[in-house]
C-alpha positions, 0 to 999 in steps of 0.5 A: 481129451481124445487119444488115438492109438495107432498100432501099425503091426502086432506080432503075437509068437505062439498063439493058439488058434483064435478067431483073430477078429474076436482077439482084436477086437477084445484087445481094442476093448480092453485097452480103451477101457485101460486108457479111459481109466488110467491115461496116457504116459506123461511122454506121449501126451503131446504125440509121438510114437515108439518104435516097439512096446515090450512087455512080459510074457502072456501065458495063454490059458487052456480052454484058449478063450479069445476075449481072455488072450486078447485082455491080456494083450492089451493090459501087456500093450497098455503097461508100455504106453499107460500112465505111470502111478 
């Protein structure tokens, strides 16, 4: 099975100041990594889009280590379109 994940716009409120390649491209790991695990929710298996995926709050460690932010994210993203258990 192929999934293709499209996020048009990511708005991230408050970040500290990470080299934005590092944290995307951290948050693209991540969550290929969590979908390959986990899946797809059942409701976009066929296609489709949301509108928005909201989520808790990220807390941002202090040594703002980039890979870590960008993990957090994706597991945040991830809770919003992942398989339900």
């Amino acid at each position: 099975m192929s999934i293709k994940v499209h996020i048009e716009r990511l708005i991230l409120d408050r970040i500290p100041d990470h080299e934005p390649g590092k944290v995307g491209r951290s948050i693209e790991v991540e969550l290929a990594r969590l979908l390959r695990r986990g899946g797809l929710s059942h409701e976009l298996l066929q296609g489709g889009a949301m509108p928005d995926v909201n989520d808790t709050a990220i807390r941002v460690s202090r040594d703002r280590n980039a890979k870590r932010f960008g993990t957090q994210v994706a597991g945040s993203i991830y809770r919003g379109i992942g398989a339900r258990s």
